[in-house]
C-alpha positions in Angstrom: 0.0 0.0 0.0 1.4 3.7 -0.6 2.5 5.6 2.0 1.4 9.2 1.8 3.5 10.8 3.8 4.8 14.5 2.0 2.5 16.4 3.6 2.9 15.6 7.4 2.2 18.4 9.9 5.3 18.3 12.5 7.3 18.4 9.4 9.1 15.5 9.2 9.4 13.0 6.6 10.7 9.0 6.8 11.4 8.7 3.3 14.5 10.4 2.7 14.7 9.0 -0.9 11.3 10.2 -1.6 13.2 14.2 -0.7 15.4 13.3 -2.9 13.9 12.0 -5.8 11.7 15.2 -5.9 14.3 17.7 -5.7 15.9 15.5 -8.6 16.8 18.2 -11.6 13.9 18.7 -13.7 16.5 18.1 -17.1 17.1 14.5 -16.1 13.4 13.6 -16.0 11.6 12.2 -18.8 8.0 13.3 -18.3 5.0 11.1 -20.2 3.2 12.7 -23.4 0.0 14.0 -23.2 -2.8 11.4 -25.0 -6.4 11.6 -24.9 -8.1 8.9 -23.1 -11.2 7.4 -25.1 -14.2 6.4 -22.9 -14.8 2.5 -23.8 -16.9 -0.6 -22.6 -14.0 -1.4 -20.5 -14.7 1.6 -18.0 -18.4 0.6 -17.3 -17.4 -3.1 -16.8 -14.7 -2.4 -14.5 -17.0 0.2 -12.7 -19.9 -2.5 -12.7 -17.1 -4.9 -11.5 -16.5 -3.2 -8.3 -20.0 -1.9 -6.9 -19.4 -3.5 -3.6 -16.7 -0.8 -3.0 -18.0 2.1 -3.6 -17.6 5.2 -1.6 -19.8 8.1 -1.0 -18.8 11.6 -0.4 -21.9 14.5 1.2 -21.7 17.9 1.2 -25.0 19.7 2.2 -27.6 17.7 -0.2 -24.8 17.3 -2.9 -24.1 13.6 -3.3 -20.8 12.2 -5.1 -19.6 8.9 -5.5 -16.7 7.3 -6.1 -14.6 4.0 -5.8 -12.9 3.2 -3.1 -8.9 4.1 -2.9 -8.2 0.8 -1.2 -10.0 -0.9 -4.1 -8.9 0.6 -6.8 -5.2 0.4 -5.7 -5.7 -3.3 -5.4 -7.0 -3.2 -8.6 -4.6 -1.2 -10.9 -1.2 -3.4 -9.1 -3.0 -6.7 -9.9 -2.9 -5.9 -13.8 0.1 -3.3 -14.1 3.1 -4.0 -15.6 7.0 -4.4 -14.1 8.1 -0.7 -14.4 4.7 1.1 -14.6 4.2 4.1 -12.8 1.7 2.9 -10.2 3.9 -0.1 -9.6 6.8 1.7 -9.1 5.6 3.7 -6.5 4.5 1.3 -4.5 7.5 -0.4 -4.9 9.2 2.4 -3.2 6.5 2.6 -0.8 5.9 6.7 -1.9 2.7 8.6 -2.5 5.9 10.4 -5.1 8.3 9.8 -7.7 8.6 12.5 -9.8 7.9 11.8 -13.5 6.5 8.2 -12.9 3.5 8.1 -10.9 2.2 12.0 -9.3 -0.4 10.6 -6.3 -3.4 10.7 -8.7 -4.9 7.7 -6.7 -5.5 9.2 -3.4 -8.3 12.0 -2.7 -6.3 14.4 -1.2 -7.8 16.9 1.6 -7.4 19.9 -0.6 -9.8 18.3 -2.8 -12.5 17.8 -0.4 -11.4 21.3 1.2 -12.6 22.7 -2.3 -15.3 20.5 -3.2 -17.4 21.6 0.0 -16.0 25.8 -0.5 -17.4 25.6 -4.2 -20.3 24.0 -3.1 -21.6 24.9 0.1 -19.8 28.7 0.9 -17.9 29.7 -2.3 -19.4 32.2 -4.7 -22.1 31.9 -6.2 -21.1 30.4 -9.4 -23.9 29.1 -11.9 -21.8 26.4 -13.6 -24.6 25.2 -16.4 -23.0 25.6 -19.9 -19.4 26.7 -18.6 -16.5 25.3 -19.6 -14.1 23.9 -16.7 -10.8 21.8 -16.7 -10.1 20.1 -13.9 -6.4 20.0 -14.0 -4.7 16.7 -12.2 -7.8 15.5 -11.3 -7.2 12.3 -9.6 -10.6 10.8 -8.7 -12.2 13.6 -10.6 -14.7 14.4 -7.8 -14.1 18.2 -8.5 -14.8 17.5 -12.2 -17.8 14.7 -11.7 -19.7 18.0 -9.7 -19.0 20.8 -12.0 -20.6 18.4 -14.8 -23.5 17.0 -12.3 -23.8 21.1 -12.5 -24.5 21.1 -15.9 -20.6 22.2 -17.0 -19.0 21.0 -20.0 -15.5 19.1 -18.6 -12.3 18.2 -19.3 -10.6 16.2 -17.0 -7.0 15.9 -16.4 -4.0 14.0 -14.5 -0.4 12.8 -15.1 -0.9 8.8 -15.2 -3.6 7.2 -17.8 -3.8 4.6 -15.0 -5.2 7.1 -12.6 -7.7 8.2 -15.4 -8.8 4.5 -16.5 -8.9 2.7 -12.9 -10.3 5.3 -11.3 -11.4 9.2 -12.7 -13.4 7.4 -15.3 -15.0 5.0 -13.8 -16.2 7.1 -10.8 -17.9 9.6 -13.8 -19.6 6.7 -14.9 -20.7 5.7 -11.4 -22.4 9.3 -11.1 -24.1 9.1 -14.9 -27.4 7.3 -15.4 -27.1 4.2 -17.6 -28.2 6.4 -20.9 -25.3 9.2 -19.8 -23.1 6.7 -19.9 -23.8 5.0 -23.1 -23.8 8.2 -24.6 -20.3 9.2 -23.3 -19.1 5.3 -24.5 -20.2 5.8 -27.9 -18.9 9.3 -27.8 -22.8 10.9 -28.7 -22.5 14.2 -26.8 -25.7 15.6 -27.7 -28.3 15.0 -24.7 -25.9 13.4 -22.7 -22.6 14.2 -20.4 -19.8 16.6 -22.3 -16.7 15.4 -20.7 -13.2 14.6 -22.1 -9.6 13.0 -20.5 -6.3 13.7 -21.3 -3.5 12.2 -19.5 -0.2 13.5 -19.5 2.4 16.1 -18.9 1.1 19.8 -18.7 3.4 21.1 -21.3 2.6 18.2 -24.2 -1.3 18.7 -22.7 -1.8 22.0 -23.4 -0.8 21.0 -27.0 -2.5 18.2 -27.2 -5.7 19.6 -25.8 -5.6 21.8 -29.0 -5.4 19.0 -31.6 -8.2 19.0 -34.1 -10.0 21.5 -33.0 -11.6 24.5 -35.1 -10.9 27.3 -32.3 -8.7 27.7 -29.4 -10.3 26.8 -26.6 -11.0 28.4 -23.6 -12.3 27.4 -20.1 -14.3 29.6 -17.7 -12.9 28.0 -14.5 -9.8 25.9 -13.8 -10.3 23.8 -10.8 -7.3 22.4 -9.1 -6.3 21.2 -5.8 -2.7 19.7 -4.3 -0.8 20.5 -7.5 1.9 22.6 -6.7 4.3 20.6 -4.4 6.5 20.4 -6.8 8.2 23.7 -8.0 9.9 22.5 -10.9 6.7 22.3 -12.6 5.3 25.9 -11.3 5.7 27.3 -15.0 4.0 24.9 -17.1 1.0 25.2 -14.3 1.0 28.8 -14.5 1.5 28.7 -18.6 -1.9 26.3 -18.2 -3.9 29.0 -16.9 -2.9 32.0 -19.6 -2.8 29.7 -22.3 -6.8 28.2 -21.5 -8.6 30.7 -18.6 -10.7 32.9 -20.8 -10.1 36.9 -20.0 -13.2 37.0 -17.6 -12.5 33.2 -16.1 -11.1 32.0 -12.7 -8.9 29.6 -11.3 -9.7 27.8 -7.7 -6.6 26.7 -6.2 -6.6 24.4 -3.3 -2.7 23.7 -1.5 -1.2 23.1 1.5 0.5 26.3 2.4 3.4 24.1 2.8 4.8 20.9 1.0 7.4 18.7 3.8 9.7 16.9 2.1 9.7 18.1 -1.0 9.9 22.4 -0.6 6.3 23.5 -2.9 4.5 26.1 -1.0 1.8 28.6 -1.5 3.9 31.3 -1.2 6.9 30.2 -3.1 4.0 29.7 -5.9 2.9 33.3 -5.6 5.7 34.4 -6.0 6.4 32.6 -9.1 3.3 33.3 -10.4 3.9 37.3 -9.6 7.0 37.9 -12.1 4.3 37.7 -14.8 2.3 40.5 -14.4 -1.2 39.1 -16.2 -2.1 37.1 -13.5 -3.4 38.2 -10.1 -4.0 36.0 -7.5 -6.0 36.4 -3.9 -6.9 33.9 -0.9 -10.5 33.0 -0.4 -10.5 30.5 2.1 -8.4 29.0 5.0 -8.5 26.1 7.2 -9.4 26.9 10.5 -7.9 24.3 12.2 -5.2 21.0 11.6 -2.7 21.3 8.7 -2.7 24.9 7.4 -4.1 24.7 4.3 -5.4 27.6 1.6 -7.9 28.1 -1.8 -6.6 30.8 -4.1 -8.6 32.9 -6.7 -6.4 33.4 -9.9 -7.5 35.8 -12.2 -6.2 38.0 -15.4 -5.3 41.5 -14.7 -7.9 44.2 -16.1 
């Protein structure tokens, strides 16, 4: 089982190699290509193949569910290869390892700390007809409400494992049997508008663009536990100018502090400040526990 340890309060982390590995310089990594990820058959027969552990997440009278992490775990190490991502990982015994598998298998607290602000005191945001990317979405929960909303979705994360054991199958699991026909064979009209990319952010934001008549735009990016890593602060930020439309926002859920492998909220901002188009303020902190943080980013007017 992984051990999910980067983001301990006190500070301290028992996986010195797991430090290392993610301070490892960025120009000796060989990050995975961006590819879109077809819905298939496959998706609602694994879905249907593990009802008996399904998960259920309430906020207010908002209801989401979703596989079990345990489960699906379990699941993706019983059929993946010697050397996959996933595999490795666990190998290691790391939540981590930089390149090769990004933690898209675990619903982070950040996640649910934005899942209940956007839904129970964020704005007032009317998401029926928007556009919204949720960026490294892991189990997609984020993504599964905005399109329960009535939001046209594209969701997002590093490893195509995390996106076929797990982000698709829990959109299926919150579709009705028609929905997810019609997302299967790809019949958007009447049904759910989603799409999956896997991959790298620089080689997604390229392929995101393939074969389409007009650059496309989002009206909110929704992303949560994504900048622990500062090597990979740029191609986030180039994410949001290159897809948030000019009157769009991005929700930003972090720890204020990464242990054990030096991201933080403030060493973010301040990346994101030396380009002056982008503003950024906080909207929300946790009261109590691990200190933890939503951002607004917007253009500047």
């Amino acid at each position: 089982m992984f051990k999910f340890s980067f983001s301990r309060p006190d500070g301290e982390n028992d996986n010195s190699d797991q430090a290392a590995a993610a301070q490892q310089d960025a120009s000796d990594l060989e990050w995975l290509h961006s590819e879109k990820v077809e819905v298939s058959s496959s998706h609602l027969n694994y879905m249907l193949s593990h009802q008996d552990s399904v998960s259920q997440t309430n906020i207010s009278n908002f209801r989401l569910q979703h596989l079990s992490t345990k489960s699906v775990v379990k699941s993706v190490l019983e059929k993946s290869e010697s050397g996959s991502g996933i595999r490795v990982a666990e190998e290691l015994q790391s939540d981590l390892v930089p390149s090769k598998y990004e933690g898209g298998l675990k619903i982070w607290e950040c996640t649910e700390d934005l899942l209940s602000w956007l839904i129970s005191d964020g704005p007032d945001t009317n998401l029926e007809g928007k556009y919204v990317l949720d960026l490294g979405c892991g189990a997609g929960l984020l993504g599964i409400a905005a399109l329960k909303y009535g939001a046209a979705v594209v969701f997002q994360d590093y490893n195509k494992e995390v996106l076929d054991s797990c982000t698709i199958p829990n959109v299926l699991l919150n579709l009705s049997d028609e929905e997810s026909q019609r997302l299967i064979n790809n019949k958007s009209q009447g049904g759910p508008n989603c799409e999956f990319y896997s991959g790298d952010w620089s080689s997604f934001s390229d392929k995101l663009q393939e074969q389409r008549n007009s650059e496309i735009k989002f009206d909110y990016i929704l992303t949560s536990e994504t900048i622990y890593n500062p090597q990979n602060y740029n191609k986030l930020i180039d994410v949001f100018k290159k897809f948030l439309k000019t009157s769009g926002s991005v929700y930003l859920a972090a720890k204020t502090y990464y242990f054990g492998v030096g991201g933080s909220l403030r060493e973010f901002e301040t990346t994101m400040a030396k380009d002056s188009s982008l503003k950024c303020e906080v909207c929300w902190k946790c009261p109590s526990g691990v200190s933890r943080e939503i951002l607004k980013i917007t253009f500047v007017k």
